[in-house]
C-alpha positions in Angstrom: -16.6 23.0 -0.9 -14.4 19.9 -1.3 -13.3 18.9 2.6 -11.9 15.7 1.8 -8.0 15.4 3.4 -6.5 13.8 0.3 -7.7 16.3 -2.4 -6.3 19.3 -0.3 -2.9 17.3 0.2 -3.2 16.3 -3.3 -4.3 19.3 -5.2 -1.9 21.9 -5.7 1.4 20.3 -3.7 4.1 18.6 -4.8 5.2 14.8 -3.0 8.3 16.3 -2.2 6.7 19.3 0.0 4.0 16.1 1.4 7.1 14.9 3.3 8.3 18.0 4.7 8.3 17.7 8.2 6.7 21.0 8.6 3.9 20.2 6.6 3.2 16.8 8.6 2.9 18.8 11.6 1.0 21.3 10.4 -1.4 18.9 8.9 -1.3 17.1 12.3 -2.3 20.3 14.3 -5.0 20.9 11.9 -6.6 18.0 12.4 -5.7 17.2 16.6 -8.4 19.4 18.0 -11.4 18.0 16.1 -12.8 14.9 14.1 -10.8 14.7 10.9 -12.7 16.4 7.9 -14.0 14.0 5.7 -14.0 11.0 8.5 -17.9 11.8 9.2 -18.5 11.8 5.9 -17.1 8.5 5.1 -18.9 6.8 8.2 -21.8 8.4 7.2 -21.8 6.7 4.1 -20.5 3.2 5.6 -23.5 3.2 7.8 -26.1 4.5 5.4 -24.4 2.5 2.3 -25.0 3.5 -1.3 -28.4 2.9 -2.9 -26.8 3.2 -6.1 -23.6 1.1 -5.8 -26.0 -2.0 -4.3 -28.4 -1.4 -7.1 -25.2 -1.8 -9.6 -23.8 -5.0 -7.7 -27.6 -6.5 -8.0 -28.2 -6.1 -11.5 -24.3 -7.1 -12.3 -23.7 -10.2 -9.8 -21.5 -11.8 -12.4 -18.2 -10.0 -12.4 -16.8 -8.2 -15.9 -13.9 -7.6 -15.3 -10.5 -8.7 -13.3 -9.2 -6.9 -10.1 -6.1 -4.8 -11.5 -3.1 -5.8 -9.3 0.4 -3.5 -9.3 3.2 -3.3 -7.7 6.7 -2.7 -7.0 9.4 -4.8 -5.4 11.8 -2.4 -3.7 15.6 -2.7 -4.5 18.7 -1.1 -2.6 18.4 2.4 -4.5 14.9 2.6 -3.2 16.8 3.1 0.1 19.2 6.4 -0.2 19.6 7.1 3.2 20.3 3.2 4.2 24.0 3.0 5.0 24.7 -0.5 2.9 28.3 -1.5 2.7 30.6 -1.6 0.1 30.4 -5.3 -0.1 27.0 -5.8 0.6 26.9 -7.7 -3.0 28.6 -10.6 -0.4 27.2 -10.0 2.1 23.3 -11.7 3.6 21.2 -8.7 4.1 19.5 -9.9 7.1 22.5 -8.5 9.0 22.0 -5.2 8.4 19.7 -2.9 10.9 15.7 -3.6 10.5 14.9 -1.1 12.2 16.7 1.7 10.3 16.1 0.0 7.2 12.0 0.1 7.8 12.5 3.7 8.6 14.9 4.6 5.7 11.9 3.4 3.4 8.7 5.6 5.0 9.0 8.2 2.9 9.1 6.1 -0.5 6.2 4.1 1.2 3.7 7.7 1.8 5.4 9.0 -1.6 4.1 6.1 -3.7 0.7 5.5 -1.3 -0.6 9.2 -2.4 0.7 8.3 -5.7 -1.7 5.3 -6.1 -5.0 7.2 -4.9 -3.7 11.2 -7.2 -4.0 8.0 -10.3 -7.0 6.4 -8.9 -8.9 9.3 -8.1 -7.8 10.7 -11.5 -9.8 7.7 -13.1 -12.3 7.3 -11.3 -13.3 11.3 -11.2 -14.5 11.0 -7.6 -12.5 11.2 -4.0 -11.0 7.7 -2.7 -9.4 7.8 0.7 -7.9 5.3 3.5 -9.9 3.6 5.6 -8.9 4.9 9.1 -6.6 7.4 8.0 -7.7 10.8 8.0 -4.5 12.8 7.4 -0.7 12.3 6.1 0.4 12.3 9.8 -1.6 9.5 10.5 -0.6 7.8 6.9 3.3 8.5 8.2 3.1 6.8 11.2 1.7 3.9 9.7 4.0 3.7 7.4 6.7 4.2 9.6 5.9 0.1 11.1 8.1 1.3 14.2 5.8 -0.9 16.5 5.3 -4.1 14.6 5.5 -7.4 17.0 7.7 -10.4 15.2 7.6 -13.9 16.6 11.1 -13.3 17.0 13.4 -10.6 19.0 11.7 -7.0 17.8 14.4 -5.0 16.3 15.7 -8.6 13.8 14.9 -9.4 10.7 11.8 -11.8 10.6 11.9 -14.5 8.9 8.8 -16.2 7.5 7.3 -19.0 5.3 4.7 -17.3 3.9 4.5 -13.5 3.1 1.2 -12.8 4.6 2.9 -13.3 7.8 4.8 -9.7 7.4 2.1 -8.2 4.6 0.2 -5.2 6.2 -3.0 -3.0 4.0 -4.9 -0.2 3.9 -8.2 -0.2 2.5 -9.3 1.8 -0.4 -12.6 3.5 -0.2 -15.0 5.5 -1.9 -17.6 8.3 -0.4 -20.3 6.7 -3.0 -19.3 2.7 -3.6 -17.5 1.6 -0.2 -14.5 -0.3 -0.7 -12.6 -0.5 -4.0 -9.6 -2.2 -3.1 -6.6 -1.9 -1.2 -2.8 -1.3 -1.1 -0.5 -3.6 0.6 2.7 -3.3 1.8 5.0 -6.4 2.2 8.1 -5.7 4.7 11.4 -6.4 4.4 11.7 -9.9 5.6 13.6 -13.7 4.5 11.7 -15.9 3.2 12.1 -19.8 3.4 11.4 -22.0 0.9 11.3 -25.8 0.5 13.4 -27.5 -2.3 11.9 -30.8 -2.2 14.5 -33.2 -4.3 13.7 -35.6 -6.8 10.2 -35.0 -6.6 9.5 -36.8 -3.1 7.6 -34.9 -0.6 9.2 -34.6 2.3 12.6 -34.8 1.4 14.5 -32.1 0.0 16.4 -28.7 1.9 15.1 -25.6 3.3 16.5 -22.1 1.8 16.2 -18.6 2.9 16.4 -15.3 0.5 16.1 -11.7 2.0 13.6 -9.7 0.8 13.7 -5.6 1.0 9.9 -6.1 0.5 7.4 -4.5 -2.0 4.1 -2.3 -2.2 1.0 -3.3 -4.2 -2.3 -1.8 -5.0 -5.3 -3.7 -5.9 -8.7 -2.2 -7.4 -11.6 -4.6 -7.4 -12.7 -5.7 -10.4 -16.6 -5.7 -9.2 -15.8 -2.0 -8.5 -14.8 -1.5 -12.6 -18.1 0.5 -14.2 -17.0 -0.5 -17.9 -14.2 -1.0 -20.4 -13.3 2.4 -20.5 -13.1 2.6 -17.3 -10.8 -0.8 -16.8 -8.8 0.9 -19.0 -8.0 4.4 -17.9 -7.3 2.9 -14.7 -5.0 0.7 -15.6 -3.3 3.5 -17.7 -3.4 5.9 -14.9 -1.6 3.2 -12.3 0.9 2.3 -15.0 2.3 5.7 -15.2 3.7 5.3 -11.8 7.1 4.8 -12.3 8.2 1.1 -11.7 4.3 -0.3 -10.7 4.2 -3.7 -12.9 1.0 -5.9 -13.4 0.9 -8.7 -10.9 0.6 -12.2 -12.8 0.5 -14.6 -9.6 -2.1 -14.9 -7.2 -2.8 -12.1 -4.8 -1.8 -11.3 -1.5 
């Protein structure tokens, strides 16, 4: 009997229905009065570790193939329910609500998450899951980032040099390897960069460009079996729509 949480939110229902808030709450109730199905399973096999997977990492120490990096960078429409103004073409979005703005963009956030682990799974043949999350209630209220501390005033729009500053991830897992990666979700957020002019260090101006943020998944390449399977995965992650392969450096 499969008791993994994913596979029965995966298997059989639609994204759409996963956001329902009746189906959060149900899912929540199910899993309040007792330890998560599938959470013992996963620590069991944390704390035990996998014979097999350390055997594979042994005799392979060199690593075959690259980590497969995608991801999305959310734009305006990704936001429906965010009222933007008519002439927000003109105007800095930094001056719009955070807060509603992070929570206008949950539900694209949980709808592409389960997205990333229905193609990963898919490939892979076997269950992957979250690290400490157990159910979609708990996946939605990360997602939601209600509680977030800033340097600055909670509520604004923070404003950063470097995006790792406002870049938050879940780790992938696996029942039978560990970890295979991750998915990371970058916030809405301005970023400042340094024009340095002519060439001399030190001496330039300082810019700012707002950000609505992005969501990336990463699978490790030392996790990759073969070619084959390099490949399907890759196929199976492009398929979700607007996920491009990262060319920079990673998060």
């Amino acid at each position: 009997m499969n008791n993994n949480p994913y596979r029965k939110l995966l298997e059989g229902i639609s994204l759409d229905d996963l956001l329902k808030k009746d189906l959060i709450s149900s899912s929540a109730r199910e899993n309040s009065s007792s330890l998560p199905e599938g959470l013992e399973e996963r620590a069991s096999a944390k704390e035990n570790g996998s014979i097999q997977a350390a055997d594979h990492r042994a005799a392979a120490p060199i690593k075959l193939f690259k980590d497969i990096n995608r991801y999305r960078i959310f734009k305006k429409s990704d936001f429906p329910n965010f009222p933007f103004p008519f002439f927000h073409l003109f105007q800095r979005l930094d001056g719009l609500d955070y807060a509603k703005l992070l929570a206008c963009g949950t539900d694209l956030r949980v709808n592409l998450t389960l997205e990333m682990i229905r193609a990963i799974e898919e490939a892979n043949t076997k269950i992957v899951g979250l690290a400490e999350i157990s159910n979609i209630a708990d996946l939605k209220a990360f997602l939601s980032f209600s509680n977030l501390p800033y340097g600055n005033a909670p509520g604004t729009w923070p404003v950063v040099w470097k995006e790792k500053e406002i870049t938050r991830e879940l780790e992938l897992v696996s029942d039978s390897e560990g970890k295979i990666g991750k998915i990371y979700y970058v916030l809405p957020h301005v970023k400042r960069v340094f024009i340095s002019d002519d060439g001399m260090l030190g001496i330039g101006i300082t810019k700012e460009k707002c950000s609505l943020g992005r969501v990336g998944v990463i699978y490790f390449g030392s996790c990759i079996i073969n070619k084959e399977h390099d490949s399907v995965l890759k196929y199976k992650l492009s398929n979700i729509n607007y996920l491009y392969e990262y060319e920079f450096k990673k998060i």
